[in-house]
MDTraj code that builds the backbone (N, CA, C; nanometers):
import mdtraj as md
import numpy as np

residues = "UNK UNK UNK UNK UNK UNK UNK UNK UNK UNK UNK UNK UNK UNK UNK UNK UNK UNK UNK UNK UNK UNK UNK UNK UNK UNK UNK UNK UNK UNK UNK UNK UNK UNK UNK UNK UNK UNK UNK UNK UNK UNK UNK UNK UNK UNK UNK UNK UNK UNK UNK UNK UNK UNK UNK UNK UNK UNK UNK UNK UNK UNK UNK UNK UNK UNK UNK UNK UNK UNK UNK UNK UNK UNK UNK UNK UNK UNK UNK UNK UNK UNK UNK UNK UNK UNK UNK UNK UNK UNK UNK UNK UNK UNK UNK".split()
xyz = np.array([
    [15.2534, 8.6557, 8.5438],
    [15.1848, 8.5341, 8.5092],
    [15.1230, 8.4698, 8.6322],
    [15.1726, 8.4427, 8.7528],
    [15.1357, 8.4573, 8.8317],
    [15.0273, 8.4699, 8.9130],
    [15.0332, 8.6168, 8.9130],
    [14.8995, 8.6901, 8.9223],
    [14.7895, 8.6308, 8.8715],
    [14.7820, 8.6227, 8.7456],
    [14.6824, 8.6215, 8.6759],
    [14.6669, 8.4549, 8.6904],
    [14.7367, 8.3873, 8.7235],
    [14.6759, 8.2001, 8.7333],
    [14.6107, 8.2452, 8.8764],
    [14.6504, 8.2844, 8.9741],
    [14.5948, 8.2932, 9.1006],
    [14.4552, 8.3947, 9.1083],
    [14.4536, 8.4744, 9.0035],
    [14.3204, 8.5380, 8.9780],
    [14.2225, 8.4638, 8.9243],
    [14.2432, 8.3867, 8.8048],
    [14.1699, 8.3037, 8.7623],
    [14.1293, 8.1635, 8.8679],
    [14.2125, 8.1139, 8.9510],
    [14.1713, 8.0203, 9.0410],
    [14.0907, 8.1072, 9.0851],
    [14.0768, 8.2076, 9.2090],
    [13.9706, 8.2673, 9.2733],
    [13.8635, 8.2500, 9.2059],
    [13.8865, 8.3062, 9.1079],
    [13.7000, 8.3232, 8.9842],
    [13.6788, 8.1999, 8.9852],
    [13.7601, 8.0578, 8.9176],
    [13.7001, 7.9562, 8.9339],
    [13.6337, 7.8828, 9.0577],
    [13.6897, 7.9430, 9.2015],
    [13.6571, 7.8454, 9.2929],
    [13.5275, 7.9143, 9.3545],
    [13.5244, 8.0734, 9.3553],
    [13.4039, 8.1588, 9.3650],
    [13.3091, 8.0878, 9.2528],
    [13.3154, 8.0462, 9.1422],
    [13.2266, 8.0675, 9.0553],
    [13.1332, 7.8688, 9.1465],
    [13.2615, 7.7578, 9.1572],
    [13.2533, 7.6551, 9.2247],
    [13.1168, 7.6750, 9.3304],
    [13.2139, 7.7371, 9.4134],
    [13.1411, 7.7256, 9.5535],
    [12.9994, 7.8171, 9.5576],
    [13.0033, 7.8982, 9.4968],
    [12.8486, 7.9837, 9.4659],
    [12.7276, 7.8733, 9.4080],
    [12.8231, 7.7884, 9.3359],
    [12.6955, 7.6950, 9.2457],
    [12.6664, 7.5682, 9.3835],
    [12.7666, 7.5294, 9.4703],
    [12.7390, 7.4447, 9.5387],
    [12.6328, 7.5238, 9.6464],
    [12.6880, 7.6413, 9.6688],
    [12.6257, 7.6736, 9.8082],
    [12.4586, 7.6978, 9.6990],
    [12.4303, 7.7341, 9.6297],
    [12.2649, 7.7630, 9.5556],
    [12.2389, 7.6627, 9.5598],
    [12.3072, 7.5368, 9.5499],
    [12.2011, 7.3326, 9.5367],
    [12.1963, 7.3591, 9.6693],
    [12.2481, 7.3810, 9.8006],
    [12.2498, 7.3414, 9.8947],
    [12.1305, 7.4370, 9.9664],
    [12.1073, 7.5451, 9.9655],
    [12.0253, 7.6446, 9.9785],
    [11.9100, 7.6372, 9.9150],
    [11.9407, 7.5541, 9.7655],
    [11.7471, 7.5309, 9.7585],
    [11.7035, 7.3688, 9.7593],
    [11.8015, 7.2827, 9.8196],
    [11.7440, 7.1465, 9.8894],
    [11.7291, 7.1833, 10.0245],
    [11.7316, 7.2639, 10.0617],
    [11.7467, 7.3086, 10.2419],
    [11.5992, 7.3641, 10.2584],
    [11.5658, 7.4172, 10.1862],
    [11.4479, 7.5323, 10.1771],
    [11.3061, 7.4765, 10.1165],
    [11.3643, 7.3165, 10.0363],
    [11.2565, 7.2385, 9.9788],
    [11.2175, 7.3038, 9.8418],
    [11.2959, 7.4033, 9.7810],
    [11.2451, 7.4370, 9.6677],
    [11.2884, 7.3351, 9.5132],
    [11.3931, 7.2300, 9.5657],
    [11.4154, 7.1335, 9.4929],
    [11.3039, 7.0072, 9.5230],
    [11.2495, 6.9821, 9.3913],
    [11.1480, 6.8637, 9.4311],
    [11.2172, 6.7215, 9.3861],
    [11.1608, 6.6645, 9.3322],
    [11.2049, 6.5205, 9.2894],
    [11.3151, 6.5836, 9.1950],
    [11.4295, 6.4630, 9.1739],
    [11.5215, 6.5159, 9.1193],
    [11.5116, 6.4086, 8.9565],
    [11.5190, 6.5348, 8.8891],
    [11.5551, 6.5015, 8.7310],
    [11.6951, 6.4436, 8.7290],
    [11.6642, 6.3939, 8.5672],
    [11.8159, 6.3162, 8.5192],
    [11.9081, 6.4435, 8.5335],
    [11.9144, 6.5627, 8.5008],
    [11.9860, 6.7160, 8.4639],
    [12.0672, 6.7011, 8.5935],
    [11.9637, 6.6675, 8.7427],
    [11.9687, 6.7334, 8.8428],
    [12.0611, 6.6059, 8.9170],
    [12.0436, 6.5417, 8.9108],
    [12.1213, 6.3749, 8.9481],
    [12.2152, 6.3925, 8.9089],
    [12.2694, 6.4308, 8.7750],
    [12.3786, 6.4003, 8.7103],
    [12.4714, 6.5289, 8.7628],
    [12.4191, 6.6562, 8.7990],
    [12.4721, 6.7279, 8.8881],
    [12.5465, 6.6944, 9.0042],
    [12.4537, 6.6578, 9.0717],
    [12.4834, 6.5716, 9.2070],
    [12.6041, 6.4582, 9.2364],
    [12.6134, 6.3995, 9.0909],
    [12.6687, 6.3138, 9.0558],
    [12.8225, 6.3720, 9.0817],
    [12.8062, 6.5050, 8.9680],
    [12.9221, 6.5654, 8.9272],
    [12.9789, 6.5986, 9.0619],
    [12.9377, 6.6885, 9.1348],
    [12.9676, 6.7305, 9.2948],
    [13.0619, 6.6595, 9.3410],
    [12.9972, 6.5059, 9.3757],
    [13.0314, 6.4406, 9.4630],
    [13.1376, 6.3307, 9.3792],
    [13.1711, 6.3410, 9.2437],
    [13.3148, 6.2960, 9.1788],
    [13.3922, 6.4568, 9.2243],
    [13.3786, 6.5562, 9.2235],
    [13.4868, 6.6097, 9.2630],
    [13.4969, 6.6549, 9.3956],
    [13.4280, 6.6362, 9.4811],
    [13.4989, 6.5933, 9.6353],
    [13.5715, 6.5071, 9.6406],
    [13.5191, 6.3588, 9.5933],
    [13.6223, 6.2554, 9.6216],
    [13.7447, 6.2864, 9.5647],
    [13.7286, 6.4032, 9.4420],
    [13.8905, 6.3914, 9.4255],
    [13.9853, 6.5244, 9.4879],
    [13.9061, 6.5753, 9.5456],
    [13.9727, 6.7028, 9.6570],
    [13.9795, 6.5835, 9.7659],
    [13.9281, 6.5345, 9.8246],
    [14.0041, 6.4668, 9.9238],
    [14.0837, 6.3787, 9.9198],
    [14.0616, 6.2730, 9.8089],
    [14.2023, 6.2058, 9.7617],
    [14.2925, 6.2874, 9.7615],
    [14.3233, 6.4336, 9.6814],
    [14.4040, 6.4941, 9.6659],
    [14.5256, 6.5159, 9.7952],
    [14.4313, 6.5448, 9.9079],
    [14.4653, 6.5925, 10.0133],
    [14.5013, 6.4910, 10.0949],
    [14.4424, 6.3967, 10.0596],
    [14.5272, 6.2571, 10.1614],
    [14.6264, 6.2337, 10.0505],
    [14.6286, 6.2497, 9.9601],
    [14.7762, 6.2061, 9.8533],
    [14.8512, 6.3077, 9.9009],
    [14.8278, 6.4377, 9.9556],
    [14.9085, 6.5207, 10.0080],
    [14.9957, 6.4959, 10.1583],
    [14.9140, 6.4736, 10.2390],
    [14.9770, 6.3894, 10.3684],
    [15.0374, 6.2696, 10.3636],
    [15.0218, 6.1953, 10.2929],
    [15.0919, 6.1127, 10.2369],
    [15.2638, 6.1219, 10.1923],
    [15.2611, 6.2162, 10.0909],
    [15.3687, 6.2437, 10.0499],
    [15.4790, 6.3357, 10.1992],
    [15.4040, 6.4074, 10.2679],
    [15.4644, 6.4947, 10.3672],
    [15.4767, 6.3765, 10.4594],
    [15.4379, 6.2576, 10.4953],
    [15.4521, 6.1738, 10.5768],
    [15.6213, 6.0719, 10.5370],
    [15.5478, 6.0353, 10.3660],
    [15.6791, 5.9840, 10.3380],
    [15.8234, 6.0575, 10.2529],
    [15.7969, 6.1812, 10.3141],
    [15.8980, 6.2859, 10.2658],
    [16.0396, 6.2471, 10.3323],
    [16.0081, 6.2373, 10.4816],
    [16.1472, 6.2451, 10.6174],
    [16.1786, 6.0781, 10.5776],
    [16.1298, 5.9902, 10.5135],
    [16.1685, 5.8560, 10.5457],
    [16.2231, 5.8313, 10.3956],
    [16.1690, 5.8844, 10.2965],
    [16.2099, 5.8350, 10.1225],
    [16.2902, 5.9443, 10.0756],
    [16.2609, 6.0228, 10.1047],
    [16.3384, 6.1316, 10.0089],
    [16.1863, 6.2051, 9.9512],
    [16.2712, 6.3045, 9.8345],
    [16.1721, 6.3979, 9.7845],
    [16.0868, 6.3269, 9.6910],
    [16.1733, 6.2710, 9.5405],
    [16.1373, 6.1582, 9.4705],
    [16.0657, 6.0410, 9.4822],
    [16.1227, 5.9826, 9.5843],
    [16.0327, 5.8652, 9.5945],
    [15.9257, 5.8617, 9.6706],
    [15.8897, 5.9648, 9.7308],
    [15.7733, 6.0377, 9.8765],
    [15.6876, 6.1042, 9.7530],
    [15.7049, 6.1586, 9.6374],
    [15.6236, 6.2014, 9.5100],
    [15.5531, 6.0753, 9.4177],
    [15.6686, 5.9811, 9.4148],
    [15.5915, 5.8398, 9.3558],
    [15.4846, 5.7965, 9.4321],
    [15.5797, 5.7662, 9.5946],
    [15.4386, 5.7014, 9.6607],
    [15.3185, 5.7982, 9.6557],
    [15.3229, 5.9350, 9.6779],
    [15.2025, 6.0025, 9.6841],
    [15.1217, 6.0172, 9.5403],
    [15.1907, 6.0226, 9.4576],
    [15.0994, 5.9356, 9.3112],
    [15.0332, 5.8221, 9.3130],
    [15.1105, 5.7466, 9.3449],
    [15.0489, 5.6154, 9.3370],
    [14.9214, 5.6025, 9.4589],
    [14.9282, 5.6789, 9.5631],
    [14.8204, 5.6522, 9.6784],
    [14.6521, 5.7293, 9.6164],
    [14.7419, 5.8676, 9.4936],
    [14.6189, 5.9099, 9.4716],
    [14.5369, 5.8641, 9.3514],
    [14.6248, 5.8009, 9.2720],
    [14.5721, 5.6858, 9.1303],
    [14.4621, 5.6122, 9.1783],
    [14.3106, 5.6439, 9.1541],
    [14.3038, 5.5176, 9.1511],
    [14.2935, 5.3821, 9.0725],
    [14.2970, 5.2788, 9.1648],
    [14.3684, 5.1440, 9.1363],
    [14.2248, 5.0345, 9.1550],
    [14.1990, 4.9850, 9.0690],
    [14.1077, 4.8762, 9.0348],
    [14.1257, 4.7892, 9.1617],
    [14.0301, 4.7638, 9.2849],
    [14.0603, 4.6286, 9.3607],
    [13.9736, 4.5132, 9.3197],
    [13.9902, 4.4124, 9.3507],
    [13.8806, 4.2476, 9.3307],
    [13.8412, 4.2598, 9.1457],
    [13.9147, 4.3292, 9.0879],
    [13.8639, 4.3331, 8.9371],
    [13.9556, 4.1939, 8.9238],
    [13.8571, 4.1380, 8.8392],
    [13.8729, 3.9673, 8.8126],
    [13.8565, 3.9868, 8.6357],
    [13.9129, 3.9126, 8.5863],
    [13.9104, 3.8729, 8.4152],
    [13.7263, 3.7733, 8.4116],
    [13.6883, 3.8357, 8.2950],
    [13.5348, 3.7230, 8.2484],
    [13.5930, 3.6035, 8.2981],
    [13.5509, 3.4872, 8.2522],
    [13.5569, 3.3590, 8.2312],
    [13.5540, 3.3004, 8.1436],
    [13.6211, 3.2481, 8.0640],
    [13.6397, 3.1945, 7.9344],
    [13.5969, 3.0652, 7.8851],
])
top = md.Topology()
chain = top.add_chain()
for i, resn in enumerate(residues, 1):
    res = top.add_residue(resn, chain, resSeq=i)
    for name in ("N", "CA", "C"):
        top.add_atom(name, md.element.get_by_symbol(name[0]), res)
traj = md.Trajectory(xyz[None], top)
């Protein structure tokens, strides 16, 4: 079982990074012109899942930071909670 989740990640992250590296290779080259709604909303997509590979990865140092000081458990909460995100300055209408 194994195997086969770690095979399927490869294909997915090959299949990932092939589609990033082709946007990047034809905005480089100028063969992308003005960008459509299709093509924005692409772009869009990209750059929601970086932010959440790097959240990921600072929720990861995180947890290895507060591993030696909390324990296993509570070094897993805090690193949840650092990678949630959390609404700031959100205020209620006005009534």
């Amino acid at each position: 079982m194994l195997v086969g989740l770690a095979a399927g990640l490869l294909a997915f992250l090959g299949v990932a990074l092939g589609g990033i590296f082709a946007l990047v290779f034809a905005g480089v080259y100028g063969r992308v012109g003005r960008l459509g709604v299709r093509a924005a909303c692409t772009l869009l997509l990209f750059a929601m899942i970086a932010v959440s590979v790097v959240s990921a990865v600072a929720a990861i140092r995180v947890r290895r930071d507060a591993l030696r000081r909390l324990g296993g458990w509570n070094a897993g909460i805090v690193a949840a909670g650092a990678w949630t995100p959390t609404p700031r300055g959100h205020q209620a209408a006005p009534e």
